[in-house]
PDB file of N, CA, C and O in Angstrom:
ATOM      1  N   UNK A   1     124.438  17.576 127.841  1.00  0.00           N
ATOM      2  CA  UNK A   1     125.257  18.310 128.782  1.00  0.00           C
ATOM      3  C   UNK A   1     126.009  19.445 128.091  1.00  0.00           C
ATOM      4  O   UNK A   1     126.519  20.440 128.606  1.00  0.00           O
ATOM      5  N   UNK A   2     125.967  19.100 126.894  1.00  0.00           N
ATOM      6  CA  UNK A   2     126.838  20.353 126.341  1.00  0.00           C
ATOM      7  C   UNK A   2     125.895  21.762 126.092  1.00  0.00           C
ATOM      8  O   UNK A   2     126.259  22.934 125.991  1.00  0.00           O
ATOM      9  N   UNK A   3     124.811  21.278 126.049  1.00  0.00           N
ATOM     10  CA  UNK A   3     124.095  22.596 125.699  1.00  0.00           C
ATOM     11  C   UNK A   3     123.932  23.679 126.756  1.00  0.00           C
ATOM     12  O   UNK A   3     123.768  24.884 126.566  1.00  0.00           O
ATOM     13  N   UNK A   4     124.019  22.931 128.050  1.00  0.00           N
ATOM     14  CA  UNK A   4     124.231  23.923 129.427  1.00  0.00           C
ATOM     15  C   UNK A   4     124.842  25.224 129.013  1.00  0.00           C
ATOM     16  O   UNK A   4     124.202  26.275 128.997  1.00  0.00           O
ATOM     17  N   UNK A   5     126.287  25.104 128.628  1.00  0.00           N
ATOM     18  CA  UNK A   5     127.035  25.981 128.600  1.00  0.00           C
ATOM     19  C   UNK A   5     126.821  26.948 127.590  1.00  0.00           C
ATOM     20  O   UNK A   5     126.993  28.155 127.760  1.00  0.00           O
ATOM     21  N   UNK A   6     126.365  26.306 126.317  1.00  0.00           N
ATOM     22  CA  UNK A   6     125.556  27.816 125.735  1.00  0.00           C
ATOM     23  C   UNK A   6     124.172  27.958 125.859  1.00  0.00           C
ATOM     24  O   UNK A   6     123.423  28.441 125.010  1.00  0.00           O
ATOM     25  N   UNK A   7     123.907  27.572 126.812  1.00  0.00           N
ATOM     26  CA  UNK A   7     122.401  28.060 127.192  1.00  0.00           C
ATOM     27  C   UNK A   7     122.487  29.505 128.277  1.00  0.00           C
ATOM     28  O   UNK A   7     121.804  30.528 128.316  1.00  0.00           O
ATOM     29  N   UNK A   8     123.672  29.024 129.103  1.00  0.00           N
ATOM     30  CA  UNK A   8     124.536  30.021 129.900  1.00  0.00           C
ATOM     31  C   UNK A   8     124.631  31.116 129.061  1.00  0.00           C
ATOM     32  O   UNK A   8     123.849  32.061 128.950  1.00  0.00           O
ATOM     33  N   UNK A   9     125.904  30.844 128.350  1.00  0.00           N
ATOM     34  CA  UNK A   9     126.173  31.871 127.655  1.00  0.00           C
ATOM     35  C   UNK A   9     125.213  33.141 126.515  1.00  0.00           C
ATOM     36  O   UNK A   9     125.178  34.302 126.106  1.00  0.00           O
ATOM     37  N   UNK A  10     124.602  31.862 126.478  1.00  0.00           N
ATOM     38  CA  UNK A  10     123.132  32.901 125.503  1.00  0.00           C
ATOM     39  C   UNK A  10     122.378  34.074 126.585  1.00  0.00           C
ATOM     40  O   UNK A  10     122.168  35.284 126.665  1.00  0.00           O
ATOM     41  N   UNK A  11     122.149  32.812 127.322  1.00  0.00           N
ATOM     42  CA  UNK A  11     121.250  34.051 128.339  1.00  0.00           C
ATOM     43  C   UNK A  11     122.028  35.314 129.007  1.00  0.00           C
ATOM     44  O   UNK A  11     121.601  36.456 129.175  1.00  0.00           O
ATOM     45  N   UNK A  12     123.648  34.617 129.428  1.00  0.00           N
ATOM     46  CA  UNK A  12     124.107  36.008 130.040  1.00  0.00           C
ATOM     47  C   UNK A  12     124.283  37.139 129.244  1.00  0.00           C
ATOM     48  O   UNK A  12     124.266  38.281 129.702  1.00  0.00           O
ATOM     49  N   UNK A  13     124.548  36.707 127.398  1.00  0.00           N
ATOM     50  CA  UNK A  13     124.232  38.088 126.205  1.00  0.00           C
ATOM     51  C   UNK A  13     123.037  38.348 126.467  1.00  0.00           C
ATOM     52  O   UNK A  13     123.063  39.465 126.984  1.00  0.00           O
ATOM     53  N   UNK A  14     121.821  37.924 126.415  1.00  0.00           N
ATOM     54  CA  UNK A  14     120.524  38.214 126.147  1.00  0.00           C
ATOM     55  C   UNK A  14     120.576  39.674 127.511  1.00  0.00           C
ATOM     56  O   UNK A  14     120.205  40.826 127.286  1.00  0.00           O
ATOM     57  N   UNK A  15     121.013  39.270 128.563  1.00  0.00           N
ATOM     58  CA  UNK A  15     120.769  40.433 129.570  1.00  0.00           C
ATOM     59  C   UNK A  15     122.075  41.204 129.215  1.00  0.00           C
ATOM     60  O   UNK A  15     121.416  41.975 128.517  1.00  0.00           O
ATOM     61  N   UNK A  16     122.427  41.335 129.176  1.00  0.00           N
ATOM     62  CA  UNK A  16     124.199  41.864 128.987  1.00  0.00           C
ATOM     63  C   UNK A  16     123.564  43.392 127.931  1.00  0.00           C
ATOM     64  O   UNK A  16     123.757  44.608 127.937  1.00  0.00           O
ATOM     65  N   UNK A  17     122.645  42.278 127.026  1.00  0.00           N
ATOM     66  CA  UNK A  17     122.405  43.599 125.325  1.00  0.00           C
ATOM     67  C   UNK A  17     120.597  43.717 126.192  1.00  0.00           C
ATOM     68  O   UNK A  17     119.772  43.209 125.433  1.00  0.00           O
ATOM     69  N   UNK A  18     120.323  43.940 126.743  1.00  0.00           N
ATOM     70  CA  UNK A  18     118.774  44.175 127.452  1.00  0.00           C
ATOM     71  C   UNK A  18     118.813  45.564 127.717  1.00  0.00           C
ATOM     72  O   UNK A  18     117.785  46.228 127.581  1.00  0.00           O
ATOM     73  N   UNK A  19     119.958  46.125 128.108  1.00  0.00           N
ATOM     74  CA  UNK A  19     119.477  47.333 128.870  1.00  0.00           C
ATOM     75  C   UNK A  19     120.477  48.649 127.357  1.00  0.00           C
ATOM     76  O   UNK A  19     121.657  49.001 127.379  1.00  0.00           O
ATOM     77  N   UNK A  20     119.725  48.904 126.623  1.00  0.00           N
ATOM     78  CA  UNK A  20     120.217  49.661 124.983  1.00  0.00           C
ATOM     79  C   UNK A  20     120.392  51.192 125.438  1.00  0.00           C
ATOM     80  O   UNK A  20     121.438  51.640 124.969  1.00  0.00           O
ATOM     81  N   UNK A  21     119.931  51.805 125.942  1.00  0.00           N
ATOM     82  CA  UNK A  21     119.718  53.414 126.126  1.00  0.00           C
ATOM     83  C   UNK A  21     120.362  53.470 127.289  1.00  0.00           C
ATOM     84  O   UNK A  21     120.582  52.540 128.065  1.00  0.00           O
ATOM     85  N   UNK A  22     120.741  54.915 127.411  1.00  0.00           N
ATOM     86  CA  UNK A  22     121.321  55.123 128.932  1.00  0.00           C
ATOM     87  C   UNK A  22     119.745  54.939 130.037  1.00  0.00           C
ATOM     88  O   UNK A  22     118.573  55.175 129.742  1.00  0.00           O
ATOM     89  N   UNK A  23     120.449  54.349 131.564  1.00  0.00           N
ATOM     90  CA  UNK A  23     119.440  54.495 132.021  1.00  0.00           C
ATOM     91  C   UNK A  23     118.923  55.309 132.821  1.00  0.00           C
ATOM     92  O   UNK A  23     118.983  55.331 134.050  1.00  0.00           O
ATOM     93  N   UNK A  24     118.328  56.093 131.999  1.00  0.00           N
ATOM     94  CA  UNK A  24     117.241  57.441 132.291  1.00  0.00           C
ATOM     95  C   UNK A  24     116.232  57.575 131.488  1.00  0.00           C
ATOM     96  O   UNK A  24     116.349  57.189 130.325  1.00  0.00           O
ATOM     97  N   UNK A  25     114.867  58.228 132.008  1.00  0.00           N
ATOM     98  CA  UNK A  25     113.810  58.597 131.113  1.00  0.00           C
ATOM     99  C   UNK A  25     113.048  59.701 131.942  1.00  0.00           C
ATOM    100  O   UNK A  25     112.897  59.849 133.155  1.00  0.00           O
ATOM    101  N   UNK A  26     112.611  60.441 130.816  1.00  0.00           N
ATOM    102  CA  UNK A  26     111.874  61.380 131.077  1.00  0.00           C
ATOM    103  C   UNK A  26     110.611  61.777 130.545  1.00  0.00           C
ATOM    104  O   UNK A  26     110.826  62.430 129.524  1.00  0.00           O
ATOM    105  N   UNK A  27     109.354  61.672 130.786  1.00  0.00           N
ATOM    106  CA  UNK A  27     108.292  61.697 129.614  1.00  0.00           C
ATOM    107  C   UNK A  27     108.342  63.222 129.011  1.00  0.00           C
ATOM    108  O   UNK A  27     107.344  63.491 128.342  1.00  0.00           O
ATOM    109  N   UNK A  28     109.141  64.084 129.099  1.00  0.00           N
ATOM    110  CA  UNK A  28     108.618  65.249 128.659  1.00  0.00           C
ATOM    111  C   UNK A  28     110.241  65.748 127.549  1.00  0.00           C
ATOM    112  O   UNK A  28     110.520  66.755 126.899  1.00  0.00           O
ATOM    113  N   UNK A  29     110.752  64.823 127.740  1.00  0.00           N
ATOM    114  CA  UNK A  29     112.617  64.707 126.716  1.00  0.00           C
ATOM    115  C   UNK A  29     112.161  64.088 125.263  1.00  0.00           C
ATOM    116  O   UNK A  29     111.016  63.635 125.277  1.00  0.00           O
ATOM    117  N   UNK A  30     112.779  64.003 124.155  1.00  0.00           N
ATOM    118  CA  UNK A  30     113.368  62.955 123.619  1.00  0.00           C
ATOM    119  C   UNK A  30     114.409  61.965 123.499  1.00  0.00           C
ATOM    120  O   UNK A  30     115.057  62.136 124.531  1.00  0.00           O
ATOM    121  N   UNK A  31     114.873  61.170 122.948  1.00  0.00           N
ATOM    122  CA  UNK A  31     115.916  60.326 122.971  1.00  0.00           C
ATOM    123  C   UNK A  31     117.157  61.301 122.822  1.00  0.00           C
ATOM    124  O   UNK A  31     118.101  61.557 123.570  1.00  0.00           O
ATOM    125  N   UNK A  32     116.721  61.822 121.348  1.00  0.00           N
ATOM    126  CA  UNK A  32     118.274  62.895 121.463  1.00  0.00           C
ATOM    127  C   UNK A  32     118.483  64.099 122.247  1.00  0.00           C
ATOM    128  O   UNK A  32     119.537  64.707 122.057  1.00  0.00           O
ATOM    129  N   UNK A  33     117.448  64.652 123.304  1.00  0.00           N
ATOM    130  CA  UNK A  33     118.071  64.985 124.172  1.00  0.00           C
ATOM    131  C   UNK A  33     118.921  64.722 125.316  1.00  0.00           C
ATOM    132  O   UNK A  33     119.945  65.261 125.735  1.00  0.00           O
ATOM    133  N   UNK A  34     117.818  63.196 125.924  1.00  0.00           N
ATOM    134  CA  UNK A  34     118.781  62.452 126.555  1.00  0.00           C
ATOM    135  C   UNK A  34     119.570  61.952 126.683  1.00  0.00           C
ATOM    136  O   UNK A  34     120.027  61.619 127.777  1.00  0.00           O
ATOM    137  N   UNK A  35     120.173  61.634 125.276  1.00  0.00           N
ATOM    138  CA  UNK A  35     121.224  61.284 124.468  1.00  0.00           C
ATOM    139  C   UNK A  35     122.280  62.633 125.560  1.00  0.00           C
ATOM    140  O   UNK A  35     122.773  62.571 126.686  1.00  0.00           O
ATOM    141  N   UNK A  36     122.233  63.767 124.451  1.00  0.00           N
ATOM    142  CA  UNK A  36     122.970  64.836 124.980  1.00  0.00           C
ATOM    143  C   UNK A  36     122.906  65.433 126.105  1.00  0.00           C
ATOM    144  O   UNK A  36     123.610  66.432 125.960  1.00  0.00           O
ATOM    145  N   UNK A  37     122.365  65.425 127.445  1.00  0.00           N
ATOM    146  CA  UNK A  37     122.047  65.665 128.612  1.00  0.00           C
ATOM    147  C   UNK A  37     122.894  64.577 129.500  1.00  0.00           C
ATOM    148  O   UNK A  37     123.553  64.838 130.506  1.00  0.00           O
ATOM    149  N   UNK A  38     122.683  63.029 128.758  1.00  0.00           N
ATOM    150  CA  UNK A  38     123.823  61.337 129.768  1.00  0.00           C
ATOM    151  C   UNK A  38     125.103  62.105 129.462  1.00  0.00           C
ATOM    152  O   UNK A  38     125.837  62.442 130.391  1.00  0.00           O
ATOM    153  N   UNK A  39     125.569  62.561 127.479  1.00  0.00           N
ATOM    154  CA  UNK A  39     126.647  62.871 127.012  1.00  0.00           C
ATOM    155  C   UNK A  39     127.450  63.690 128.239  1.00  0.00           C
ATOM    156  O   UNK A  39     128.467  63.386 128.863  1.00  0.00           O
ATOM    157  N   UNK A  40     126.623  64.779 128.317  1.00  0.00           N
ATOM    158  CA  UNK A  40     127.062  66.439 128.886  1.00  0.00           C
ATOM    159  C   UNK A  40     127.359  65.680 130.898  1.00  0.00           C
ATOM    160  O   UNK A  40     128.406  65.960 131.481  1.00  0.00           O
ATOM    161  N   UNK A  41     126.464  64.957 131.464  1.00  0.00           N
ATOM    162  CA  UNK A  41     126.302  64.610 132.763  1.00  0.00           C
ATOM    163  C   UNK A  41     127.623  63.836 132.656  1.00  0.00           C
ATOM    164  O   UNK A  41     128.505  64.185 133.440  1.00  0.00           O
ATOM    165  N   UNK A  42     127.929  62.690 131.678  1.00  0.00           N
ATOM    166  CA  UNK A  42     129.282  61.783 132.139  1.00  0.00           C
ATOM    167  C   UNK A  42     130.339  62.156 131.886  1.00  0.00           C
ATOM    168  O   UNK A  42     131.425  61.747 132.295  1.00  0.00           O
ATOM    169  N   UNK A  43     130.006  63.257 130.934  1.00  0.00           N
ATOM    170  CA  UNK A  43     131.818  64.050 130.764  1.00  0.00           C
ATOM    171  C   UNK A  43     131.924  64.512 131.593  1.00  0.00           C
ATOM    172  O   UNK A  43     132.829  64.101 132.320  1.00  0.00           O
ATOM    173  N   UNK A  44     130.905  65.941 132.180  1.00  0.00           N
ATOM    174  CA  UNK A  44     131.569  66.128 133.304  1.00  0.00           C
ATOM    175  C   UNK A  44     132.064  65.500 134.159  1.00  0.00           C
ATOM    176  O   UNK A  44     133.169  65.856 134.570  1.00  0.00           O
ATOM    177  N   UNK A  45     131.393  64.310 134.738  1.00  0.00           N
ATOM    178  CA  UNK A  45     131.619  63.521 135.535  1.00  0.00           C
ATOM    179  C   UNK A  45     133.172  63.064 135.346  1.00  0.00           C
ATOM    180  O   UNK A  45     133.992  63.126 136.262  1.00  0.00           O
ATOM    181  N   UNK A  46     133.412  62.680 134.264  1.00  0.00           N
ATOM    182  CA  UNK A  46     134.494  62.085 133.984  1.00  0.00           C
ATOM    183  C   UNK A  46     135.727  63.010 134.212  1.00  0.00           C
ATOM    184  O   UNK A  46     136.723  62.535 134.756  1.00  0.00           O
ATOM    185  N   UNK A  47     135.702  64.198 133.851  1.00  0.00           N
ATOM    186  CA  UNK A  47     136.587  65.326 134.346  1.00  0.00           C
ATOM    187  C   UNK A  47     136.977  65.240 135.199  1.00  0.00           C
ATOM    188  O   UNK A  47     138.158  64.948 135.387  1.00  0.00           O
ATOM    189  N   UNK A  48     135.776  65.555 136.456  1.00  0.00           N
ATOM    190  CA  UNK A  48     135.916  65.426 137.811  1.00  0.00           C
ATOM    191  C   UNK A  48     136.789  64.611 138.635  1.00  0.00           C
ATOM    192  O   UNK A  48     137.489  64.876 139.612  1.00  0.00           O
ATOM    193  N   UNK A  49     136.492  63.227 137.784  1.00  0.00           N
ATOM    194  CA  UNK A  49     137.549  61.817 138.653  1.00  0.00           C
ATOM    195  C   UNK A  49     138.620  62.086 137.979  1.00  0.00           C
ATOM    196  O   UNK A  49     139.601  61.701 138.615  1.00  0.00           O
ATOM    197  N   UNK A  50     138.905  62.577 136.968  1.00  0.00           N
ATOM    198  CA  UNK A  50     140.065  62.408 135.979  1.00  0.00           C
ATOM    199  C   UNK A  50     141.249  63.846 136.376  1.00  0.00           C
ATOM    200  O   UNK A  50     142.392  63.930 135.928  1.00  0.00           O
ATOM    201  N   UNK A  51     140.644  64.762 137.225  1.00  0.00           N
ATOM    202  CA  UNK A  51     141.472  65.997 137.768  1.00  0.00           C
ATOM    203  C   UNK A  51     141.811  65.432 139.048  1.00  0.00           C
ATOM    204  O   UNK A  51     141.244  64.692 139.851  1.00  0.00           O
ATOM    205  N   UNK A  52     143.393  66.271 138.946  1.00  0.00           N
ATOM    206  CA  UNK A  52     143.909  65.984 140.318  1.00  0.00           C
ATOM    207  C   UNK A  52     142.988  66.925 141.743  1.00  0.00           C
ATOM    208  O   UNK A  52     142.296  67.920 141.525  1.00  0.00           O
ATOM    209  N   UNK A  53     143.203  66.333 143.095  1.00  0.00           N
ATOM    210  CA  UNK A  53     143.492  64.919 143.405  1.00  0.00           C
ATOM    211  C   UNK A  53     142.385  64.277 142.921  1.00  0.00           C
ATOM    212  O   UNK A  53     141.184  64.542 142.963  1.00  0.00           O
ATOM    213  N   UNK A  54     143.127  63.235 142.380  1.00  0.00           N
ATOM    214  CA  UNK A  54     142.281  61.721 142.054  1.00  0.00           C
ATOM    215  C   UNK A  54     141.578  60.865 143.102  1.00  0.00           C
ATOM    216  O   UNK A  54     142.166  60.550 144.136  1.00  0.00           O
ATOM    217  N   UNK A  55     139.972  60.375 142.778  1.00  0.00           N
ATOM    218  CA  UNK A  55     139.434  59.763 143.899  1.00  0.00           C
ATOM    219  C   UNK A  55     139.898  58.317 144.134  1.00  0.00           C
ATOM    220  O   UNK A  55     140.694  57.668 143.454  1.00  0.00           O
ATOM    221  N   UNK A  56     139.314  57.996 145.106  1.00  0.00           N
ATOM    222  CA  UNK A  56     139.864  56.585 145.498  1.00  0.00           C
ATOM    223  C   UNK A  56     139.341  55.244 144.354  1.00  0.00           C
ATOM    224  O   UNK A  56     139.972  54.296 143.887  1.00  0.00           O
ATOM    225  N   UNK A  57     137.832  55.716 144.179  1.00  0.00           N
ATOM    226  CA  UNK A  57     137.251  54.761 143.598  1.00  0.00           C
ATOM    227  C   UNK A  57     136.745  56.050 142.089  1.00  0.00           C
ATOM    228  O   UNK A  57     135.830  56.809 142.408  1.00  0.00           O
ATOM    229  N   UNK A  58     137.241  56.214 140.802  1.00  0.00           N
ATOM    230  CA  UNK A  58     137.170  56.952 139.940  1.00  0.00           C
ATOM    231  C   UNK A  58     135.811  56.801 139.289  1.00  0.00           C
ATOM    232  O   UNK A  58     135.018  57.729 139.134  1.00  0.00           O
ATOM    233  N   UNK A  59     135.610  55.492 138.908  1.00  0.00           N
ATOM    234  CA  UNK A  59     134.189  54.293 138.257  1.00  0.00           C
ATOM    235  C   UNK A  59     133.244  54.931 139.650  1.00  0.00           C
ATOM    236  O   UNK A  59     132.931  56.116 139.536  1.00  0.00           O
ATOM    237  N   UNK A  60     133.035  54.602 140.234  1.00  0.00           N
ATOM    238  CA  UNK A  60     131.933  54.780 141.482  1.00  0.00           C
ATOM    239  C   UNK A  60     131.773  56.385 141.746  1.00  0.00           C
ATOM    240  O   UNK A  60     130.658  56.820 142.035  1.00  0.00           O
ATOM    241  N   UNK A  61     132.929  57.285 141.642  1.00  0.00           N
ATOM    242  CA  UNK A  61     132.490  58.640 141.354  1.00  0.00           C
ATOM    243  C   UNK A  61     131.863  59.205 139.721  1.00  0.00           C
ATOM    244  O   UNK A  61     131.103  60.162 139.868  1.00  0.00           O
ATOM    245  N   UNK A  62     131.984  58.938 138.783  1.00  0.00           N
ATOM    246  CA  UNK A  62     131.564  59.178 137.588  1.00  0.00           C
ATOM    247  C   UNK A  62     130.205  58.580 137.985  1.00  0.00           C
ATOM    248  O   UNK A  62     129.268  59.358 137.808  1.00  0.00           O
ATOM    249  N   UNK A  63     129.891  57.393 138.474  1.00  0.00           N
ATOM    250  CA  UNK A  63     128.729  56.262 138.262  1.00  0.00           C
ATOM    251  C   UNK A  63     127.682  57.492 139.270  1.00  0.00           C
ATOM    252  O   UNK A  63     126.510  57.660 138.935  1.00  0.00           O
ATOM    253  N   UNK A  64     128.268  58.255 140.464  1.00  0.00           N
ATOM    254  CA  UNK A  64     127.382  58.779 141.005  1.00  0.00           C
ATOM    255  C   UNK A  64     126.957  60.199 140.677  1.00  0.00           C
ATOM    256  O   UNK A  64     125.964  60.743 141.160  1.00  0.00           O
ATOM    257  N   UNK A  65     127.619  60.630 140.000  1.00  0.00           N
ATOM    258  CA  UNK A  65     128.257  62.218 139.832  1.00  0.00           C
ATOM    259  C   UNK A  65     127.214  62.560 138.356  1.00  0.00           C
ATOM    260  O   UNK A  65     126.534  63.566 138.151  1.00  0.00           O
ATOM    261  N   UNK A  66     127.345  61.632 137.685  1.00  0.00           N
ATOM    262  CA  UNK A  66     126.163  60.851 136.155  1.00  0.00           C
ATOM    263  C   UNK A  66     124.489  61.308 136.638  1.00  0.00           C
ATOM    264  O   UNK A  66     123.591  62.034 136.212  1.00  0.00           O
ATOM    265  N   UNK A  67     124.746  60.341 137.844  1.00  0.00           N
ATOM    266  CA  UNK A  67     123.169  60.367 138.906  1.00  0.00           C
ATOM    267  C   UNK A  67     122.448  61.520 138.887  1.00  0.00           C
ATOM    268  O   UNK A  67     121.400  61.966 138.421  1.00  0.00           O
ATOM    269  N   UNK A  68     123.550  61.909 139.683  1.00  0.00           N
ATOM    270  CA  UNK A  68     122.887  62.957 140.140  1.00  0.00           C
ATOM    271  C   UNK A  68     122.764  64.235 139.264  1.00  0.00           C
ATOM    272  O   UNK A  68     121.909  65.096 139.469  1.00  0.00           O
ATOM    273  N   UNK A  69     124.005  64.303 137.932  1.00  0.00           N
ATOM    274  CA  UNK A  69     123.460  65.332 137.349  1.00  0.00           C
ATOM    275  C   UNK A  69     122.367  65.261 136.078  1.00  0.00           C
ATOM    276  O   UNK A  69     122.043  66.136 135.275  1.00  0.00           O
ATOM    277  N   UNK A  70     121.936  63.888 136.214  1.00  0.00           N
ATOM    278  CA  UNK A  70     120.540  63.403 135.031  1.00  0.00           C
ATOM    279  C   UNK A  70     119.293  63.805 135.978  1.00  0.00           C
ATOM    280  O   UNK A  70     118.243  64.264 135.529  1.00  0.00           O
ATOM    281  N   UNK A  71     119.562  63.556 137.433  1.00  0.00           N
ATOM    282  CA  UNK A  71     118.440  63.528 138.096  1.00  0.00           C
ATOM    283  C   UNK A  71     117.958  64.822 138.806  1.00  0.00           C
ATOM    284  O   UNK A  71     116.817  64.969 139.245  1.00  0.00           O
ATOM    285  N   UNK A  72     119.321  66.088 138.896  1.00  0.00           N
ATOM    286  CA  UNK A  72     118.814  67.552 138.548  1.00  0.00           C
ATOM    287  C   UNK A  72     118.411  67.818 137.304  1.00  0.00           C
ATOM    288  O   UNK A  72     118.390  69.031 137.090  1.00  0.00           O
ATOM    289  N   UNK A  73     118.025  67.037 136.233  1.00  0.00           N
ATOM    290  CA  UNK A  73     117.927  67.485 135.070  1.00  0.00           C
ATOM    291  C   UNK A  73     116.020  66.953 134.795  1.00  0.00           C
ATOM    292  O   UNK A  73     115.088  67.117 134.008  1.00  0.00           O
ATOM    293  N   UNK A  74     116.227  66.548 135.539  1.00  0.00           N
ATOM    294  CA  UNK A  74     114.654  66.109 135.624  1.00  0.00           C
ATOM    295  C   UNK A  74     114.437  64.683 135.333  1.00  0.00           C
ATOM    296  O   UNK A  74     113.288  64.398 134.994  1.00  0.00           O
ATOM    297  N   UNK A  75     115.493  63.508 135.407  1.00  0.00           N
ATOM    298  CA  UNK A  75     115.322  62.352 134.645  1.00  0.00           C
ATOM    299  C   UNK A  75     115.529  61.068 135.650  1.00  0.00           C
ATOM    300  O   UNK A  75     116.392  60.874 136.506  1.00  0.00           O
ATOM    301  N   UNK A  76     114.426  60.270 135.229  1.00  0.00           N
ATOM    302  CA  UNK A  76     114.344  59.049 136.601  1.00  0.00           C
ATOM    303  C   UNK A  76     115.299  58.001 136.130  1.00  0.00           C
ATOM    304  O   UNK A  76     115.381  57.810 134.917  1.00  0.00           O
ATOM    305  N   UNK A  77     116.035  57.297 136.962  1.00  0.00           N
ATOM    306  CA  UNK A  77     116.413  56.351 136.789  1.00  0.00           C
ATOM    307  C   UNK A  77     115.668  54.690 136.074  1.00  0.00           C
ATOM    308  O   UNK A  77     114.780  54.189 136.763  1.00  0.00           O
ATOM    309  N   UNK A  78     115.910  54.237 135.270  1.00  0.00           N
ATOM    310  CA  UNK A  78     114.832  53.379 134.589  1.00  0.00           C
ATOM    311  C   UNK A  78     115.933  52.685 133.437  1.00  0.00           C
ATOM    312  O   UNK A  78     116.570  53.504 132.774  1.00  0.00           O
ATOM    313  N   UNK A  79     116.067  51.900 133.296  1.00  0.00           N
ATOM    314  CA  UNK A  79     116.830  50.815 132.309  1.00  0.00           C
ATOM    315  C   UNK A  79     115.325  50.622 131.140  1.00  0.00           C
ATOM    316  O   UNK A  79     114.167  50.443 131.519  1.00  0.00           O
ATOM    317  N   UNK A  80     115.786  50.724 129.737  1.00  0.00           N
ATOM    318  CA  UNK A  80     114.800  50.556 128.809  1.00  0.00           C
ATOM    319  C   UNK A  80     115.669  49.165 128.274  1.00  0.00           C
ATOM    320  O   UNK A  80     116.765  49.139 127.715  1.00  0.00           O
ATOM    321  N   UNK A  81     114.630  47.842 128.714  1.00  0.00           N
ATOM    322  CA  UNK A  81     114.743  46.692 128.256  1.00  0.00           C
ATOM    323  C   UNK A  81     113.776  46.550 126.907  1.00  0.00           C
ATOM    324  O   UNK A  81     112.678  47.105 126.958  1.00  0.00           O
ATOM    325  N   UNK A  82     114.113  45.892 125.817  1.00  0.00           N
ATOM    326  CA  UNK A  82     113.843  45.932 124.625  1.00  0.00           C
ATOM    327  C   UNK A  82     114.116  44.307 124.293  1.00  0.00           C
ATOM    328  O   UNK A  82     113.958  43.875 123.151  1.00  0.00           O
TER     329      UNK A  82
END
């Protein structure tokens, strides 16, 4: 019975550390662009919620604002599990 609980706990790290890269990909990028393209998309983003007036939900505007400026950039949404 005791092993339940780190069997739990193992698995919820195992997914927790699954998703390593931001999630975006592009076949025609490299890593360190996409690197600097998530960089350049969440700062702005982060600006945005972080200037007055302030949104209601700050996390959920960055989270969408990210989206959409990776996905004018040419880049699909995709989690790289490893």
């Amino acid at each position: 019975m005791r092993a339940l609980p780190l069997a739990v706990l193992f698995a919820a790290a195992m997914v927790l550390a699954g998703c390593t890269q931001p999630p975006y990909r592009a076949a025609d990028k490299s890593l360190a662009e996409l690197n600097g393209d998530y960089t350049d998309c969440y700062t702005q983003a982060a600006l945005t919620a972080n200037t007055p007036p302030y949104p209601d939900s700050p996390t959920r505007l960055v989270s969408e604002q990210t989206d959409q400026c990776m996905k004018a950039r040419g880049y699909t949404g995709d989690c790289l599990w490893y």
